[in-house]
C-alpha positions in Angstrom: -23.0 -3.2 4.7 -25.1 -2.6 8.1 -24.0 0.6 10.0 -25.2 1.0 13.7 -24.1 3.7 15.8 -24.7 2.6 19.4 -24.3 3.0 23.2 -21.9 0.1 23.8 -19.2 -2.0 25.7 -17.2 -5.0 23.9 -15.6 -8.0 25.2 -13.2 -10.0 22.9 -11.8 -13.2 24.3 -9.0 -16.0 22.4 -5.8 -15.2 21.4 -5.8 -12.4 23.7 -8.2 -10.5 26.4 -9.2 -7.1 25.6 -12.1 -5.4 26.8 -13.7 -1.6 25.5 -15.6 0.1 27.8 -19.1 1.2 27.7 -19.2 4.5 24.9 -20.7 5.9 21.9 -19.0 4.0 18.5 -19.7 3.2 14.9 -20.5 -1.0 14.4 -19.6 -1.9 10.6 -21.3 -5.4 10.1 -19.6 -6.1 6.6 -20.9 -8.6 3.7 -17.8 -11.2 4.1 -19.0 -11.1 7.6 -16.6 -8.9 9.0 -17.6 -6.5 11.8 -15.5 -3.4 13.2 -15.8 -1.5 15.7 -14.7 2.4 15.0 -14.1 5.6 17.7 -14.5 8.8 16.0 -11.2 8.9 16.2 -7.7 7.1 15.4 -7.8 7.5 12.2 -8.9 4.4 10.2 -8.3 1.6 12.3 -10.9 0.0 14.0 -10.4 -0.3 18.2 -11.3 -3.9 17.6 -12.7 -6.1 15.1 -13.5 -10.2 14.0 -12.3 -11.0 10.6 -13.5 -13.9 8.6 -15.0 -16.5 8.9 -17.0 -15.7 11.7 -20.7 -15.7 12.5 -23.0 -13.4 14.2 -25.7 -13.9 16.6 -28.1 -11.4 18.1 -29.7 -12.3 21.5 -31.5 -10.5 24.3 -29.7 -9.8 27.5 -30.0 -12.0 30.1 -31.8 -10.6 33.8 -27.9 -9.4 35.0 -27.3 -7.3 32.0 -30.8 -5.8 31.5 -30.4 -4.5 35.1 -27.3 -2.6 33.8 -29.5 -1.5 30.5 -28.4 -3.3 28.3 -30.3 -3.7 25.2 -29.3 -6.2 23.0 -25.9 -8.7 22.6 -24.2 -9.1 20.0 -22.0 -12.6 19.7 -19.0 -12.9 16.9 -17.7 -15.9 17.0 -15.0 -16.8 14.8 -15.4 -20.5 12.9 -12.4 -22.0 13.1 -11.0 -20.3 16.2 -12.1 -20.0 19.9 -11.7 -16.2 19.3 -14.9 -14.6 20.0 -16.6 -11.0 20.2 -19.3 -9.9 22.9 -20.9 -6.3 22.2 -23.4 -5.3 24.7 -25.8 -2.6 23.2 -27.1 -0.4 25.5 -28.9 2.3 23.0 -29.0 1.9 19.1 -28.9 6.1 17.9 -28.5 4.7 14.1 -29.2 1.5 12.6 -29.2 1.3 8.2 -28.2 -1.3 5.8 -27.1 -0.2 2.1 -26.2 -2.8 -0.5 -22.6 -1.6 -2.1 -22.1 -4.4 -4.8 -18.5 -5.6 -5.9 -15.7 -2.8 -5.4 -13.5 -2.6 -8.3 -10.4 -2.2 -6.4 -7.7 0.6 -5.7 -6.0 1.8 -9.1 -3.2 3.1 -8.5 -1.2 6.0 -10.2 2.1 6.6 -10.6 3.3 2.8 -9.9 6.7 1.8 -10.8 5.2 0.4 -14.4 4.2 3.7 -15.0 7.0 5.7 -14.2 8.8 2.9 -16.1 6.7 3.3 -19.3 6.6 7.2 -19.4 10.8 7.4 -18.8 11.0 5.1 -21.7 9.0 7.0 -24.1 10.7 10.1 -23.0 14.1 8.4 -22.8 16.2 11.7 -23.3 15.8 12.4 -20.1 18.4 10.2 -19.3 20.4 12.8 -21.3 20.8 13.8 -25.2 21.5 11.3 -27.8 20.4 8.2 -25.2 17.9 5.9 -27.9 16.5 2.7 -26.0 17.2 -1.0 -26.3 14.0 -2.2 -24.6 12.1 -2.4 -21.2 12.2 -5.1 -19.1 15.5 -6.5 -20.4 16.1 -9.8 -19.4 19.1 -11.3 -17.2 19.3 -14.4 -15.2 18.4 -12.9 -11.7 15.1 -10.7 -13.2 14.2 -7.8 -15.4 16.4 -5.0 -15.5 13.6 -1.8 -15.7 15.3 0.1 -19.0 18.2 -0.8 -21.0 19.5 2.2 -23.0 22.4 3.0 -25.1 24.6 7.0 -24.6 25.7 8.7 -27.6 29.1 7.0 -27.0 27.3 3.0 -27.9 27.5 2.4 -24.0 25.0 0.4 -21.8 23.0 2.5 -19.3 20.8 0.2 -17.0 18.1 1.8 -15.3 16.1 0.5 -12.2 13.0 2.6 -11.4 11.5 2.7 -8.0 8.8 5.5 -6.6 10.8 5.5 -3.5 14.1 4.6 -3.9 16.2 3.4 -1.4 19.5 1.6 -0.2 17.5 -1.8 -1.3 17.3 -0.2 -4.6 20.4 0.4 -5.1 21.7 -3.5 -4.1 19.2 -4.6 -6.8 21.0 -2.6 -9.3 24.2 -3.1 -8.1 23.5 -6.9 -8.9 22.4 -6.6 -12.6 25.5 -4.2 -13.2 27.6 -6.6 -12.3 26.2 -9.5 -14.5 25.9 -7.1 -17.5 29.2 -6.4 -17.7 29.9 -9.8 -17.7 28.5 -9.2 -21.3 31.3 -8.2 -24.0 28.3 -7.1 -26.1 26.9 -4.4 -23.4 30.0 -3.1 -21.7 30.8 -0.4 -21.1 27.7 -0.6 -18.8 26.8 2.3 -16.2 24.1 2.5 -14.1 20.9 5.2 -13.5 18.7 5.4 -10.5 15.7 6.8 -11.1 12.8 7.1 -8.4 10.3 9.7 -7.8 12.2 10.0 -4.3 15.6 9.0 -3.3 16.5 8.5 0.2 19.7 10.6 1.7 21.3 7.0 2.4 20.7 5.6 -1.2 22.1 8.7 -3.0 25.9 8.2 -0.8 25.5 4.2 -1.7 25.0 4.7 -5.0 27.8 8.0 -5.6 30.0 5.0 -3.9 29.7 2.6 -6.5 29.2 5.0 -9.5 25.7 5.0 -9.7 23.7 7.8 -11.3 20.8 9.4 -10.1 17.6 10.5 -10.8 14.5 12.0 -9.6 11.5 11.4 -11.9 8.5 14.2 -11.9 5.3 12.3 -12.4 3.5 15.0 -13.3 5.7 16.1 -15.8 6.5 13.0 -17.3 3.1 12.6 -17.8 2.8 16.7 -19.5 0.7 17.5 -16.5 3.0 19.9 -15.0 2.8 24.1 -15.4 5.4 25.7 -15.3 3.1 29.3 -14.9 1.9 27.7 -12.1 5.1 27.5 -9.5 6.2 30.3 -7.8 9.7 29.2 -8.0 
């Protein structure tokens, strides 16, 4: 990755016309080929940017723009677009190059798969005496998250979301009603279970008999103290 902090205006013409006018921002020259233009502000987002494929040229300013001080010009253009990327340098304050070989990716915690594997293994939660039948429990429009049985022999299907909304609630609405289609699983009822439920989801799914509840990561996981809350 090359990082140049510069002096510098911007130009990009195709699609649309946009122009940045002439300041001090961060260039990010990327190894796909990429290059961003940052404030040091906003937040992440660049103010404007060439994704690939694209190509970079550096040339020297012609007589015009070396009259208004310009240093160097920097030319994106894109390869299979007429979109294109002018940057006029007029002082370079940083210019370094640092090699950061393949990234890994984002891991992420506390995905649905998780939350899906720690309820199971902790399936009291859905009350005493609940034993499970198996994740993922198959039905002919997808998965349903948890299949459990109450103390009584009844189903209890359980759809697990981190934020759980009305959406949520349709989906599980949807296997209830084809599981009870089952003489083997019914009585069926159904749990909600997200590490946040939305106002709206919690009336939709008191409406159509629908459990619900929130999941602690954390203490799913053992991570949470109880010394450690002041209430």
């Amino acid at each position: 990755m090359r990082l140049v902090v510069a002096d510098c205006a911007a130009r990009y013409t195709g699609r649309l016309s946009a122009q940045l006018p002439r300041a001090t921002r961060l260039l990010l020259v990327k190894a796909d080929g990429s290059v961003l233009l940052h404030s040091d502000g906003g937040s992440y987002k660049p103010l404007n940017w060439m994704s690939p494929p694209c190509r970079l040229a550096v040339a020297d300013p012609d007589d015009e723009q070396v009259a208004a001080g310009v240093q160097q010009v920097w030319t994106v253009q894109h390869t299979k677009s007429d979109d294109r990327l002018v940057i006029e340098l007029f002082e370079v304050l940083h210019e370094s190059a640092h090699e950061l070989g393949v990234d890994p990716g984002l891991v992420k915690d506390g995905v649905e798969a998780h939350l899906q594997e720690l309820l199971a293994a902790q399936i009291t939660l859905l009350g005493p005496g609940h034993t499970l039948v198996r994740r993922e429990y198959p039905t002919a429009i997808g998965p349903v998250d948890i299949l459990a049985r109450d103390p009584s022999g009844g189903t209890v299907a359980v759809e697990i979301k981190r934020r759980g909304d009305i959406d949520g609630v349709e989906q599980l609405t949807r296997y209830l009603e084809l599981l009870s289609r089952d003489p083997r699983l019914t009585p069926v009822r159904g749990v909600f279970a997200a590490q946040e439920i939305k106002p709206q989801a919690r009336v939709l799914a008191r409406d159509r008999g629908i459990e619900c509840l929130v999941l602690d990561y954390a203490g799913l996981r053992g991570m949470d103290d109880p010394t450690a809350r002041l209430f």
